[in-house]
C-alpha positions as CSV (number, residue, x, y, z in Angstrom):
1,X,8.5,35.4,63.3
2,X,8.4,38.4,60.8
3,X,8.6,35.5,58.0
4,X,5.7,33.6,59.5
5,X,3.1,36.9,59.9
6,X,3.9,37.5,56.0
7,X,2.8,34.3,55.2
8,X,-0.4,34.1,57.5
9,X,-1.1,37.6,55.9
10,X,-0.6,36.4,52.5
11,X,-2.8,34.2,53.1
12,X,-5.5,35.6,54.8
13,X,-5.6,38.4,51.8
14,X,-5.8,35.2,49.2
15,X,-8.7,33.7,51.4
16,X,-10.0,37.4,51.3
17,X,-9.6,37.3,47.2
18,X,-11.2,34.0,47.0
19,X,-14.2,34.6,49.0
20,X,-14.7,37.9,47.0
21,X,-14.5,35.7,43.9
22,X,-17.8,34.0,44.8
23,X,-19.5,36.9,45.3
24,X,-19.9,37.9,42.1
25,X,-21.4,34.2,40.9
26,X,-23.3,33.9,44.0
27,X,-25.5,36.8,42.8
28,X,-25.5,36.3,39.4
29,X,-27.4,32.5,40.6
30,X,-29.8,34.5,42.9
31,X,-30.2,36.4,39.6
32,X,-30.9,33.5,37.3
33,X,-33.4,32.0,40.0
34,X,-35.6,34.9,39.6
35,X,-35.6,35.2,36.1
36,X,-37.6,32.0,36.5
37,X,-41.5,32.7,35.2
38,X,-44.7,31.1,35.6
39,X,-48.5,31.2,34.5
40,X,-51.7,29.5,35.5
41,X,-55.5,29.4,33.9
42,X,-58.4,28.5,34.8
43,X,-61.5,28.0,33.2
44,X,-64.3,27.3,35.7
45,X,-65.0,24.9,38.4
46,X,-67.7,22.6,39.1
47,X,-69.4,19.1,38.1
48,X,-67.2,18.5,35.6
49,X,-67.3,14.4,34.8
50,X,-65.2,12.9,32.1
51,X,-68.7,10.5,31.4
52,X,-70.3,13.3,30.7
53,X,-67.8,14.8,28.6
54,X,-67.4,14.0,24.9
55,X,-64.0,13.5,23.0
56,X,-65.2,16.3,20.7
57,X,-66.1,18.6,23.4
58,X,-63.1,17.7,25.8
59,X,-60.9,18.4,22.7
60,X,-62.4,21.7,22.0
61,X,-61.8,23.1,25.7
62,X,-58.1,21.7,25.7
63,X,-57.3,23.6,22.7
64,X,-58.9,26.7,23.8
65,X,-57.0,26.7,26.9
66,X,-53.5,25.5,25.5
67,X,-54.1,28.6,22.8
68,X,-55.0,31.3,25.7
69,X,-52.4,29.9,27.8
70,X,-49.2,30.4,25.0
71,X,-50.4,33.6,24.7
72,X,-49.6,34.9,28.1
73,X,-46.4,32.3,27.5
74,X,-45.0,34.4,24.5
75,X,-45.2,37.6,26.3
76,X,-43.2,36.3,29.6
77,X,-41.1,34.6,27.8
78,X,-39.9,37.7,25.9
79,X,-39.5,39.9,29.1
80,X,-43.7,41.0,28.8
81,X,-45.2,41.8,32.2
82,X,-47.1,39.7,33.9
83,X,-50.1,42.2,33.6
84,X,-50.5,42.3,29.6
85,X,-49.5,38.5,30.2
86,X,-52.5,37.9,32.1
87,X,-54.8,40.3,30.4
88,X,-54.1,39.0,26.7
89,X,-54.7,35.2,28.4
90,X,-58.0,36.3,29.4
91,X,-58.4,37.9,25.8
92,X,-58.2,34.5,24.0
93,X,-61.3,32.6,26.7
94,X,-63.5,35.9,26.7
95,X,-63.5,35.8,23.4
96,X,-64.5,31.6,23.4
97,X,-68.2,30.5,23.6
98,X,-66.9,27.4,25.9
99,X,-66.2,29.5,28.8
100,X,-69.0,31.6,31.3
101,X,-67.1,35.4,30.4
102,X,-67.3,37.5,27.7
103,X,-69.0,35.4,24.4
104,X,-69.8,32.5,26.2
105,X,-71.7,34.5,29.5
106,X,-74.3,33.1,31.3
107,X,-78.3,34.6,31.2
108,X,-79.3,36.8,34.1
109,X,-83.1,36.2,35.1
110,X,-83.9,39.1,32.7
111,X,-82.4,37.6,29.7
112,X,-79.3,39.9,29.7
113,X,-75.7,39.1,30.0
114,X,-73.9,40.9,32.8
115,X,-70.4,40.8,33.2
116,X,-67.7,41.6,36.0
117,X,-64.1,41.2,36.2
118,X,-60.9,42.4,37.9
119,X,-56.9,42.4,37.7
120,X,-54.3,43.2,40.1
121,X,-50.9,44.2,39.9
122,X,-48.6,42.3,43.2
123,X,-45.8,44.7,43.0
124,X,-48.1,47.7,43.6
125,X,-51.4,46.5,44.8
126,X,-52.8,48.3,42.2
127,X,-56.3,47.1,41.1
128,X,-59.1,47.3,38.5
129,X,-62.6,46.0,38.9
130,X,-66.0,46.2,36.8
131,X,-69.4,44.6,37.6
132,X,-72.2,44.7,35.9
133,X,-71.5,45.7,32.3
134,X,-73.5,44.9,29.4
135,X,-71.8,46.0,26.3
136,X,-68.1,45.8,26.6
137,X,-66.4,42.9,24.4
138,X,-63.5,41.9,27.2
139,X,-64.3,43.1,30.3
140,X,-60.7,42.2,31.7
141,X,-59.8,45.1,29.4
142,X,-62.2,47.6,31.2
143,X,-60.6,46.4,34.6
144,X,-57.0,47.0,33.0
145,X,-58.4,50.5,32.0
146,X,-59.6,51.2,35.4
147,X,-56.5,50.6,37.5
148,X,-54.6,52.4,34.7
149,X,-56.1,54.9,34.0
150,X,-59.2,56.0,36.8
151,X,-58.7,56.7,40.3
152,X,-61.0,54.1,41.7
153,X,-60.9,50.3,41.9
154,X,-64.3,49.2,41.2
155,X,-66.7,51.1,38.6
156,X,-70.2,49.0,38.0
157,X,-73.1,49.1,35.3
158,X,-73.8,52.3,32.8
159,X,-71.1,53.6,34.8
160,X,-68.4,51.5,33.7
161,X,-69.8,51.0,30.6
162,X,-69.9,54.9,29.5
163,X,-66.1,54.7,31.5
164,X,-65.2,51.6,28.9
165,X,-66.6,53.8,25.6
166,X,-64.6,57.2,26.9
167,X,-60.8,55.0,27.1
168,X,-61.8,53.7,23.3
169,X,-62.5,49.7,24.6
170,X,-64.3,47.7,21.7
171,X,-68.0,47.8,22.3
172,X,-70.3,45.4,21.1
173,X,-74.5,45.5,21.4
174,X,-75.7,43.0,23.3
175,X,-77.1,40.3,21.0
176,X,-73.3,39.9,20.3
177,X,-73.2,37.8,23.9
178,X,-75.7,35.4,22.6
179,X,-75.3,32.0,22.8
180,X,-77.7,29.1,22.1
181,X,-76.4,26.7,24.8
182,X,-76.5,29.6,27.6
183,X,-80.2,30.6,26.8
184,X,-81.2,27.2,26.9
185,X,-79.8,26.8,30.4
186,X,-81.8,29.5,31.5
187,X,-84.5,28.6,30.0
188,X,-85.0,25.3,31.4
189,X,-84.1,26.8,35.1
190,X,-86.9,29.1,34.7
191,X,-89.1,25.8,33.8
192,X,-88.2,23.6,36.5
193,X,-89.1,27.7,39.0
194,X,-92.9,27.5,37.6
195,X,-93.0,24.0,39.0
196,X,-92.2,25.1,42.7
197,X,-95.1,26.2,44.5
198,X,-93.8,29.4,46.3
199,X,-90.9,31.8,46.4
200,X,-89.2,30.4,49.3
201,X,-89.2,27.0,47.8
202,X,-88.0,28.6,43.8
203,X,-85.0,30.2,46.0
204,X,-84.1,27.1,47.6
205,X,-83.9,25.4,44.0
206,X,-82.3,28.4,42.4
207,X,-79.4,28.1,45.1
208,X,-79.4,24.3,46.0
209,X,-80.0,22.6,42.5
210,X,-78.3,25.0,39.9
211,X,-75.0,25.8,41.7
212,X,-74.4,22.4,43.6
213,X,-74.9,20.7,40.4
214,X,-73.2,23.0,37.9
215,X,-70.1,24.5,36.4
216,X,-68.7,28.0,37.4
217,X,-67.0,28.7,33.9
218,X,-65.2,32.4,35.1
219,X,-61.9,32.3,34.0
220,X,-58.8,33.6,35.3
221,X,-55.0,33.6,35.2
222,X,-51.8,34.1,37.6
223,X,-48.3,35.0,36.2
224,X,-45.5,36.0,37.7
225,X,-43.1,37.7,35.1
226,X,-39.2,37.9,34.6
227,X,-38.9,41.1,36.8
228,X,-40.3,39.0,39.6
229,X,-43.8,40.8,39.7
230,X,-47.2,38.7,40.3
231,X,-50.4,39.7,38.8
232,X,-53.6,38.0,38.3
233,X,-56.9,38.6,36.9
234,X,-60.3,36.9,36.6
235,X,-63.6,37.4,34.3
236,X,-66.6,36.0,34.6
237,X,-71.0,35.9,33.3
238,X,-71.5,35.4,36.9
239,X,-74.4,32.8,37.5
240,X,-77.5,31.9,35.6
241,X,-80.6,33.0,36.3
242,X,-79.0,35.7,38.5
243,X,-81.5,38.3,39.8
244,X,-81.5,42.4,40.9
245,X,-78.1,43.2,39.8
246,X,-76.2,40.2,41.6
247,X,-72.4,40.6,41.7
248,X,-70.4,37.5,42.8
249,X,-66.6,37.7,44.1
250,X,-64.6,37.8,40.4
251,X,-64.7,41.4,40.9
252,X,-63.8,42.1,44.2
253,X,-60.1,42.2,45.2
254,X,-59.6,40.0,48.0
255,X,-62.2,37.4,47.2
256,X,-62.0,36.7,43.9
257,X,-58.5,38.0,42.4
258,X,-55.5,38.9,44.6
259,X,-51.9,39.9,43.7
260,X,-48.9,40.6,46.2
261,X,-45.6,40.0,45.0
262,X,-44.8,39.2,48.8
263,X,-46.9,36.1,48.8
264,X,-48.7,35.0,45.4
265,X,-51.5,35.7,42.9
266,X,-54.9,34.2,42.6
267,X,-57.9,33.9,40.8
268,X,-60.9,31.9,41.8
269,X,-63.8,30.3,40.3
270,X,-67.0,29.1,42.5
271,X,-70.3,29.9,44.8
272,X,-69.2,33.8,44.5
273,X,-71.5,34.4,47.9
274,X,-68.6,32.0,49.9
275,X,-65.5,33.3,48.4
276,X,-66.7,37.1,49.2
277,X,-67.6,35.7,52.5
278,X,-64.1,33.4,53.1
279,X,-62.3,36.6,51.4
280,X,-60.8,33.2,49.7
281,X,-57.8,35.4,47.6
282,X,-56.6,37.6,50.7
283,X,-57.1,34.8,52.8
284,X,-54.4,32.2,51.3
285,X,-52.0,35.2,50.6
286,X,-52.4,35.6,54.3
287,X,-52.0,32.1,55.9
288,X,-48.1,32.8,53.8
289,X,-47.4,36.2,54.9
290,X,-48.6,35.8,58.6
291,X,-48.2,32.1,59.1
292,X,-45.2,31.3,56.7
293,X,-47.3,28.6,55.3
294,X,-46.7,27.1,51.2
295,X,-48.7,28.5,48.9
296,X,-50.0,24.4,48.8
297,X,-50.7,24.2,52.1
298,X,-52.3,27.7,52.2
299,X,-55.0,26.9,49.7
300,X,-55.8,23.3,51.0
301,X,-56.1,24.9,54.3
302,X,-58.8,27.7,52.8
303,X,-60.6,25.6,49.9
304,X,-60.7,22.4,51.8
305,X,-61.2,23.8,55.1
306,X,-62.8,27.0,55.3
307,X,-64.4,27.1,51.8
308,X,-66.1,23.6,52.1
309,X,-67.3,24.1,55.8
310,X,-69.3,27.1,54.7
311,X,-70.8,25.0,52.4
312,X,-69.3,26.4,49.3
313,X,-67.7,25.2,46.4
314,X,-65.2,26.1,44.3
315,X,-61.6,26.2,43.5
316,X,-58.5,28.3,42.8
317,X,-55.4,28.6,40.4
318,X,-52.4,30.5,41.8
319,X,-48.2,31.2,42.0
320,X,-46.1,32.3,43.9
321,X,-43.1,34.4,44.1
322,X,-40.8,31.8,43.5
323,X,-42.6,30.4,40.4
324,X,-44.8,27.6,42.3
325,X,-48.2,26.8,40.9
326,X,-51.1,25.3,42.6
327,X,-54.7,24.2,41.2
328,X,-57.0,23.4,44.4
329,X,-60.9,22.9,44.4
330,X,-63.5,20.9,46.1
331,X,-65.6,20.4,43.2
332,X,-65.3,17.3,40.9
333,X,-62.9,19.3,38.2
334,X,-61.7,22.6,37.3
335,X,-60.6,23.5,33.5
336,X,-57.4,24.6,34.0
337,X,-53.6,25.0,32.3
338,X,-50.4,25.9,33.4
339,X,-46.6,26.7,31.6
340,X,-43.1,27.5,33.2
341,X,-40.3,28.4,32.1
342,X,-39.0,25.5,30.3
343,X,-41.9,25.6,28.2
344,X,-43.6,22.8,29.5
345,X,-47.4,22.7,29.5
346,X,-49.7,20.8,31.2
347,X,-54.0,20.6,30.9
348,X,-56.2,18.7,33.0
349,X,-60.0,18.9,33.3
350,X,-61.0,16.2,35.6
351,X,-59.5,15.7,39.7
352,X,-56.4,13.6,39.5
């Protein structure tokens, strides 16, 4: 019997020993799996159709986005946050014409370009918003400075712009914002207003004509890093013709930009006045947290569902914490980009 008990417990202590083993390179697989890193861009939403498009001009918006895109790719891949990750993406299609942020913004109904923008951090729910600014080069870079460096969230107009000039941003005046293409989209809104015979009916056309039929070009990106942190930012023109200080969603956490390394990180592109409305960001960030949904089937459920029975349109890009990626929108394409951790890269303009 003694002889019998000192085998079981030799046993039992080599069954100990070997389950211990596995310990070690059960972790160091649950640590490999979140080294994994992704990123996402968009560059606006809308009626974008590939008859419409030419080779030239398709060309030129792939290679903008594949160049903003390796930017944030570089700095993830070499153990970068995914906060300077998403801000230098930004960087690369502010500093394009093609897109509706930065250079390439839209005309307000004054002939001025206004900007606004935001970023979040997931792992704090930290956040940095500007609206309204008329002389700051990259705006995303004023929102970066606010959630750095300011105690507030959201600073707007002279405000912001005086804020951007005391943290040393680049400043530009603001013929720099020019753009032939976006003046002459203005312009021939304003001419197709003088043809309307009241105010009610030039509102109607500002709001049903010009946004059903046209592209949201705000840009935005979601990363999530090697530390496991999600952040996401998004810039934007805002919309043509845009009157008494309008501010659309790109600016305001929760609607247009969202970050919780719990859930996900989103930016959005669209009818601004729906996403603030939908609170489209918080909203699919919510449907996981609350209702355990994928971040797939949380942003169907919201763009699809919610988004497009308001009468909106729009889309997002977003990841999770796991590294996912989803593109959704209701519109008839979205520029957009994405890159994991392998390297692989993938643009599409046009719904698949």
């Amino acid at each position: 019997m003694k002889k019998l008990a000192y085998l079981v417990s030799i046993l039992l202590i080599f069954t100990s020993c070997k389950n211990e083993s596995k310990l070690p390179t059960e972790n160091v697989q649950q640590h490999k799996a979140k080294q994994a890193f992704s990123i996402i861009i968009h560059g606006g939403a809308g009626t974008i159709l590939k008859e419409n498009m030419s080779a030239e001009k398709e060309a030129a918006y792939k290679a903008t986005l594949e160049e903003a895109i390796k930017v944030g790719y570089n700095i993830l891949k070499h153990g970068g946050s995914s906060l300077d990750a998403v801000q230098k993406t930004i960087n690369v299609m502010e500093d394009s014409p093609l897109f509706n942020a930065g250079k390439g913004a839209v005309f307000t109904n004054a002939g001025t370009n206004e900007h606004d923008a935001s970023i979040m951090d997931g792992k704090t729910l930290n956040a940095g918003a500007s609206a309204g600014t008329t002389t700051v080069k990259n705006p995303i870079n004023l929102a970066r400075a606010i959630m750095d460096n300011s105690p507030h969230v959201m600073l707007s107009g002279n405000g912001a712009n005086t804020f951007a000039k005391e943290q040393g941003l680049q400043m530009v005046t603001p013929d720099y914002f020019y753009t032939e293409k976006r003046h002459k989209s203005l312009e021939k809104i304003k001419e197709s207003e003088k043809l309307e015979l009241d105010h009610d009916d030039k509102t109607a056309f500002f709001y049903d004509e010009d946004i059903k039929n046209s592209k949201f070009g705000t840009v935005g990106c979601a990363a999530l890093d090697k530390n496991g942190n999600l952040a996401a930012g998004t810039s934007t023109g805002g919309m043509t013709n845009k009157r008494w200080g309008r501010i659309g969603d790109s600016p305001i956490i929760g609607a247009g930009t969202y970050a919780n390394n719990n859930t996900c990180a989103i930016s959005c592109t669209g009818w601004g006045e729906y996403f603030i409305r939908a609170m489209v960001a918080h909203d699919i960030s919510a449907l996981m947290e609350y209702k355990h949904l994928s971040l797939q089937e949380a942003a169907k459920e919201v763009i699809q569902n919610k988004l497009s029975n308001l009468g909106g349109t729009g889309g997002i890009i977003a990841v999770d914490k796991n590294g996912n990626m989803v593109a959704e929108f209701n519109t008839a394409g979205m520029y957009r980009a994405t890159m994991n951790d392998k390297g692989e890269l993938l643009i599409d303009i046009y719904k698949n």
